[in-house]
C-alpha positions in Angstrom: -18.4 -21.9 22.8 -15.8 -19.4 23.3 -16.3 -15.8 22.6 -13.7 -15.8 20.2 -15.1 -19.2 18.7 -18.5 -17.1 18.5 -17.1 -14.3 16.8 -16.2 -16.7 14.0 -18.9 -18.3 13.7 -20.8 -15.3 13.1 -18.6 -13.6 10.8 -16.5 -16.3 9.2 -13.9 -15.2 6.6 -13.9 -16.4 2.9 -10.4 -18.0 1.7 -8.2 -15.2 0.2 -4.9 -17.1 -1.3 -7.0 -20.3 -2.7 -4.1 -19.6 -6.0 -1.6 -20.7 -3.1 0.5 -17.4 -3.7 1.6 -16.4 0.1 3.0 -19.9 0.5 4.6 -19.9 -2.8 6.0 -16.0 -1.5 6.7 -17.5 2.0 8.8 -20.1 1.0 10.6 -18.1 -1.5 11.5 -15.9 1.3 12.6 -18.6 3.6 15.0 -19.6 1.0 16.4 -15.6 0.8 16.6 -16.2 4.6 18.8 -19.2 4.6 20.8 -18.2 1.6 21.4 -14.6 3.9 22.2 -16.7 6.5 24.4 -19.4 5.2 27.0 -16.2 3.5 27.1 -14.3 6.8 24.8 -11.3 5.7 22.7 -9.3 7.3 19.1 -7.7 6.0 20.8 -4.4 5.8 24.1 -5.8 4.5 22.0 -7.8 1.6 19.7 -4.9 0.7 23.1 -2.6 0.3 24.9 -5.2 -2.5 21.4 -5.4 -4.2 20.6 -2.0 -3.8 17.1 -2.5 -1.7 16.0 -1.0 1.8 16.4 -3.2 5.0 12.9 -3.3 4.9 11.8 -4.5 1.4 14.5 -7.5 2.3 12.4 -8.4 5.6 9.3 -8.0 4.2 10.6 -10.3 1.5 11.8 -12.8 3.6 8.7 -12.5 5.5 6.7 -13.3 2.6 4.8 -10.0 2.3 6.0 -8.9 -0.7 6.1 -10.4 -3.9 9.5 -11.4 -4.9 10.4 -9.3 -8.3 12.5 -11.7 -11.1 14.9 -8.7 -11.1 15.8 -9.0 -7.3 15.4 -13.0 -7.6 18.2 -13.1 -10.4 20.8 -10.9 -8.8 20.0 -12.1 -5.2 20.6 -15.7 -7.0 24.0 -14.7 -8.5 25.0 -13.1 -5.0 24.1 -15.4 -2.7 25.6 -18.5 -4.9 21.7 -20.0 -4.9 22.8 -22.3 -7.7 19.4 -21.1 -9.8 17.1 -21.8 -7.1 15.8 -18.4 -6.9 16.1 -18.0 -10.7 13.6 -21.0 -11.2 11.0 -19.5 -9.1 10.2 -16.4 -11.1 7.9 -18.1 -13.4 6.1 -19.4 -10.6 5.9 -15.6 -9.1 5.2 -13.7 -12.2 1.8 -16.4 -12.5 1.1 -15.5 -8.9 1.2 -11.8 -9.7 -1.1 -12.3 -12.1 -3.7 -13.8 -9.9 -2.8 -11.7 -6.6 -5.9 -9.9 -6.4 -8.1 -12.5 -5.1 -6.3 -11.7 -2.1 -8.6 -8.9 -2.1 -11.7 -8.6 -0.3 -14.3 -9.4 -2.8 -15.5 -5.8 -2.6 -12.3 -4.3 -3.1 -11.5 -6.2 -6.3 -12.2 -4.0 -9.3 -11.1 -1.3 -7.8 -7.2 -3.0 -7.2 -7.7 -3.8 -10.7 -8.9 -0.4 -12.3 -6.0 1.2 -9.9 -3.0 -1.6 -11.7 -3.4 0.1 -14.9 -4.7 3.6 -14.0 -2.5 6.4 -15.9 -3.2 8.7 -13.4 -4.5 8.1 -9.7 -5.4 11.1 -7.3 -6.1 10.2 -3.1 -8.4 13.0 -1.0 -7.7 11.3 2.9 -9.3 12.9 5.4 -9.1 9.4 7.4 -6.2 7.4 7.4 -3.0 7.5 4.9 -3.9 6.1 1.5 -3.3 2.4 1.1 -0.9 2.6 -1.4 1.2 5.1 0.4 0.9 3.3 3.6 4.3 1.5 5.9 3.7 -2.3 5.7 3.3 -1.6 10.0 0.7 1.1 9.7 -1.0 -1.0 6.9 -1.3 -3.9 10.0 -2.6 -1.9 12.7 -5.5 -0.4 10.0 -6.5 -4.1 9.6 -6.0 -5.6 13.6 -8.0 -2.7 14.5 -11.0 -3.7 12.3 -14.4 -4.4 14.1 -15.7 -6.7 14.1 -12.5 -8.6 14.7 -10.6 -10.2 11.2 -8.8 -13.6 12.1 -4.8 -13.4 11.9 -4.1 -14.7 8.8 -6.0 -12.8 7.4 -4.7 -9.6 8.2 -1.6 -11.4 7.2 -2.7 -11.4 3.9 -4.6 -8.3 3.2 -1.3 -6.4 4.5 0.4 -8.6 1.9 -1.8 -8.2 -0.4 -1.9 -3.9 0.4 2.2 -4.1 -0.2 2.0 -5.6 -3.2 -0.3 -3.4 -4.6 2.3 -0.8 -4.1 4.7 -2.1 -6.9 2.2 0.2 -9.3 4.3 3.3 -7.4 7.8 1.9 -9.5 6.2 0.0 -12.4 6.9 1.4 -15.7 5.4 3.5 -17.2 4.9 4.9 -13.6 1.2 6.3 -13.2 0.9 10.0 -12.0 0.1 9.9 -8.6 -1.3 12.6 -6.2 -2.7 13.2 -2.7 -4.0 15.4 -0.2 -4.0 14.4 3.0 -5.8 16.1 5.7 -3.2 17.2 8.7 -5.5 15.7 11.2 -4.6 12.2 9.9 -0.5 13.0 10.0 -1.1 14.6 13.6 -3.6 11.2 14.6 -0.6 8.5 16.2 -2.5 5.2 14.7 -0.3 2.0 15.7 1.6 4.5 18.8 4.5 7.1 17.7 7.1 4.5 16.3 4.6 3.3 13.9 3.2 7.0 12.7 7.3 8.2 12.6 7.6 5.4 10.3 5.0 6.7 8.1 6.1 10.0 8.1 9.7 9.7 7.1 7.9 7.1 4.4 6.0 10.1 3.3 8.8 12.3 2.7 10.4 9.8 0.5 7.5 9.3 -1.4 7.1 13.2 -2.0 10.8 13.0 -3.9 9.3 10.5 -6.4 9.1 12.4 -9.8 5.8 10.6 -10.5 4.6 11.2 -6.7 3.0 14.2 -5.5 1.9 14.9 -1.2 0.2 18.0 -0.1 -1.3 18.6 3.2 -4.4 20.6 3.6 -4.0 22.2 7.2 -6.2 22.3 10.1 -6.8 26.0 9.6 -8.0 25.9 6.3 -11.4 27.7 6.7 -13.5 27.1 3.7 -12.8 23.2 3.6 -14.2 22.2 0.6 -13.9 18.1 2.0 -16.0 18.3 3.9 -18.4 15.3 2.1 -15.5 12.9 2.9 -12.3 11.3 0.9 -12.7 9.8 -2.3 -10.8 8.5 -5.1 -10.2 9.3 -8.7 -8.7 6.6 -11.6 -7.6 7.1 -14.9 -7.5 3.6 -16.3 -5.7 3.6 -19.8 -7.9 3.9 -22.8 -10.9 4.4 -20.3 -13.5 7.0 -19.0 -12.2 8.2 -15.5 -13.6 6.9 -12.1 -14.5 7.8 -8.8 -14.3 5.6 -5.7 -15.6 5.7 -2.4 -15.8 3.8 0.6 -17.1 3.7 4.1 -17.4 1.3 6.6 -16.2 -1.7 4.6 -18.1 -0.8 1.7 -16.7 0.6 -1.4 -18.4 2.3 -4.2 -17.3 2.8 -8.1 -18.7 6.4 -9.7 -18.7 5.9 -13.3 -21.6 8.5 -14.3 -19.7 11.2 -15.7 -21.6 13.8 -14.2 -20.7 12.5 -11.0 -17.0 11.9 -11.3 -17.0 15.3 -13.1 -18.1 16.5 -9.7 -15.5 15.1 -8.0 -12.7 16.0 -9.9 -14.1 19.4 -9.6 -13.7 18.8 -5.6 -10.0 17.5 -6.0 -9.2 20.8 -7.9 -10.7 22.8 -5.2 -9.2 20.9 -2.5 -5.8 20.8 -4.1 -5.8 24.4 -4.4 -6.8 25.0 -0.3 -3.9 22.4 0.0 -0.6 23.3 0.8 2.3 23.6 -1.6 4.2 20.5 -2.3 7.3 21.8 -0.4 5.1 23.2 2.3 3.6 20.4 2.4 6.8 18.0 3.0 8.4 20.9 5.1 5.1 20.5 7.4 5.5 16.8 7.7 9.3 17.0 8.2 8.3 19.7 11.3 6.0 16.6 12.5 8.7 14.5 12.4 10.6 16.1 14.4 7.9 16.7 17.1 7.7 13.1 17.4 
């Protein structure tokens, strides 16, 4: 037996798309491929009549991002698809719906209690926060696990990580904040391109009117993260929450003492952090040291 065949063996990996979603998202983007294709467009040419980034059309096309019924109905009208795209969106809205078995089982009620959070507020001290993360960066987080996950399904858990990111532009749009330790915008995971990427993805994010980024700095010398990063949700109609995860293992606070705690930490830490505009200005002054 091989030693990849071992590795397997010992840690074999549970079915994550048993709903049949990624090749119902995969073909869909084939077909936005071909359509491209067939009237002489390019990705960037497409995403400029539609009014989408270069990117969200690859990643679409690519499969690893779920296909909205808005961008299926005018890229159907464009493209002169006939209502082939059209008829797929009640396939994809269904889909949506069951997308978070994609999920590691672990990580499941917290993608659900963060889909209809109100208000949702990151402390990173590690890695940029999933949701905030470039679709390349979100990869290398995932290849680099150990031990090692199988291809596929990194495939899918950076699928599934993307399309957890539609809660960003859903309305009503939940209030979103995060600190983010400098260490982890100075640390080049995935090599320079793929932190550059995430940087100038940062920036954008920071102009969001529902979006707030602030950087606590390196010389910042009563830290008061120093117990770690952490996670607080404000489901609608519900108690808030804490999360927390290590290693694989995540962990919902519901006693309220304890997430009171925490969002006692978040105010502290929010106030060491930088301002928002120093905070953007900071990452722009990365940028260009990159």
């Amino acid at each position: 037996m091989s030693g990849a065949d071992a590795l397997t063996e010992r840690r074999p990996e549970q079915p994550e798309d048993e709903d049949g979603s990624a090749d119902l998202f995969r073909t869909i983007g084939r077909q936005v491929r071909l359509l491209r294709e067939r009237a002489g467009l390019t990705q960037r040419e497409l995403g400029e009549r539609l009014n989408y980034g270069e990117d969200l059309i690859s990643s679409l096309e690519r499969g690893r991002r779920t296909p909205q019924p808005d961008f299926l109905d005018a890229a159907d009208e464009l493209l002169g698809a006939g209502g082939l795209l059209k008829a797929a969106k009640e396939d994809v809205v269904r889909a949506k719906t069951r997308a978070r078995v994609r999920h590691p089982a672990w990580f499941r009620d917290y993608a659900r209690l963060e889909a209809e959070a109100e208000e949702i507020s990151f402390f990173s001290t590690l890695t940029v926060p999933g949701l905030l993360q470039t679709e390349e960066y979100a990869r290398v987080t995932f290849s680099v696990r150990q031990p090692l996950l199988l291809e596929e399904t990194i495939e899918q858990r950076v699928a599934a990580r993307l399309a957890r990111q539609e809660t960003l532009t859903r309305w009503p749009a939940p209030l979103v904040t995060a600190v983010i330790d400098e260490s982890v915008l100075r640390r080049e995971i995935g090599g320079r391109l793929v932190q550059q990427g995430q940087l100038e993805h940062l920036l954008k994010l920071g102009q969001l009117r529902n979006a707030t980024v602030q950087v606590l700095p390196l010389d910042c010398h009563e830290y008061a993260g120093v117990d770690g990063p952490f996670i607080l949700l404000t489901p609608k109609n519900k108690p808030q929450v804490g999360y927390l995860e290590v290693q694989g293992v995540g962990h919902l606070v519901t006693e309220p003492v304890e997430v009171r705690m925490l969002a006692a930490r978040y105010g502290s830490i929010r106030g060491q952090a930088l301002t928002p505009r120093d905070s953007l200005a900071l990452i722009d002054k990365l940028l260009g040291e990159q």
